[in-house]
N, C-alpha and C positions, 0 to 999 in steps of 0.2 A: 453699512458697508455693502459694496457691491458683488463683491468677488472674496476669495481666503488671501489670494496675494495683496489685496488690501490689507483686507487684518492683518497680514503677519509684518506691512511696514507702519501701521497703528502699534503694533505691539513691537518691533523694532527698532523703529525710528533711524531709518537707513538716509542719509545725506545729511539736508538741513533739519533733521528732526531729533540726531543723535544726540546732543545737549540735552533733550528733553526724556532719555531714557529712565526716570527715576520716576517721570510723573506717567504712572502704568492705572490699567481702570483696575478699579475695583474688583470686578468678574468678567467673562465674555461669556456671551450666550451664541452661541454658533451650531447651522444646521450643517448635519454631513454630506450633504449632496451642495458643496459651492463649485460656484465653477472659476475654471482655473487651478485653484489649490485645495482640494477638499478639505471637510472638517478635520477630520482625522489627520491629516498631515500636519493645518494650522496647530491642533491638537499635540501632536507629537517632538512639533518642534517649540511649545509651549515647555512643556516636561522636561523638554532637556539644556535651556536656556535658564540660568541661577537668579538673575528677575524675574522671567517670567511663570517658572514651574511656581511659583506659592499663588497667583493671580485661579480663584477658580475657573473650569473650566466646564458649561454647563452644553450638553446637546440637546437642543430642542429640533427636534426632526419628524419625518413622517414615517421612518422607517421603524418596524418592530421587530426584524431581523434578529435573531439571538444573536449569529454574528458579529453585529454594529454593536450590540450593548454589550457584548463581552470584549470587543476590540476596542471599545468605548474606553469604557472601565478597565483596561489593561494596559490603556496607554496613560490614565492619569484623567479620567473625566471625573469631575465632583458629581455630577449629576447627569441622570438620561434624562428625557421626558420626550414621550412619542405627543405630535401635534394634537390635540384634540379637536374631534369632528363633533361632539353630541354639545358643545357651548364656545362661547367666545373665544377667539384664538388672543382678542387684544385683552381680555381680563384674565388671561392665563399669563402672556407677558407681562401682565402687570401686576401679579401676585407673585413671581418670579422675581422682578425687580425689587417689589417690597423687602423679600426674603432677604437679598443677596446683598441691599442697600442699607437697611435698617435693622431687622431682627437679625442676621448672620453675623459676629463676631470676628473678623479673620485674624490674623496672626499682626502681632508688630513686630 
């Protein structure tokens, strides 16, 4: 996705999409600096939507801000993770996905 007001018609499925409200992802993985609709609002309006609050909701960001991870995690984030600079950003999303796709359990 390009933007948060993407995600959030991904995740709402506003016109010809709303038929399809039941088929939700698995997790999102969203940074807080999007533009348009930041994480945190995508975020917020995740938590208080009855599909969408059980969908985890993961921040991979560059910010380390106590702030973000407290406003994070108060709004309903499953997980922080600040970007790592010392190795691969694409094997970090990709043991993120493993997590989230295979070993994570969610709810029925």
């Amino acid at each position: 996705m390009n933007d948060g007001a993407e995600a959030l018609d991904v995740l709402f499925r506003p016109g010809p999409y709303a038929g399809q409200r039941n088929n939700k992802p698995r997790f999102v993985l969203q940074d807080l600096r999007l533009p348009k609709v930041d994480g945190l609002e995508v975020l917020r309006k995740m938590q208080g939507d009855a599909l969408c609050s059980s969908i985890p909701g993961v921040v991979l960001t560059s910010s380390n801000e106590h702030r973000d991870v407290s406003e994070a995690y108060k709004i309903g984030a499953n997980s922080y993770i600040s970007k790592p600079v010392e190795y691969s950003f694409i094997d970090t999303v990709g043991h993120l996905g493993r997590y989230w796709l295979v070993v994570n359990k969610p709810p029925i």
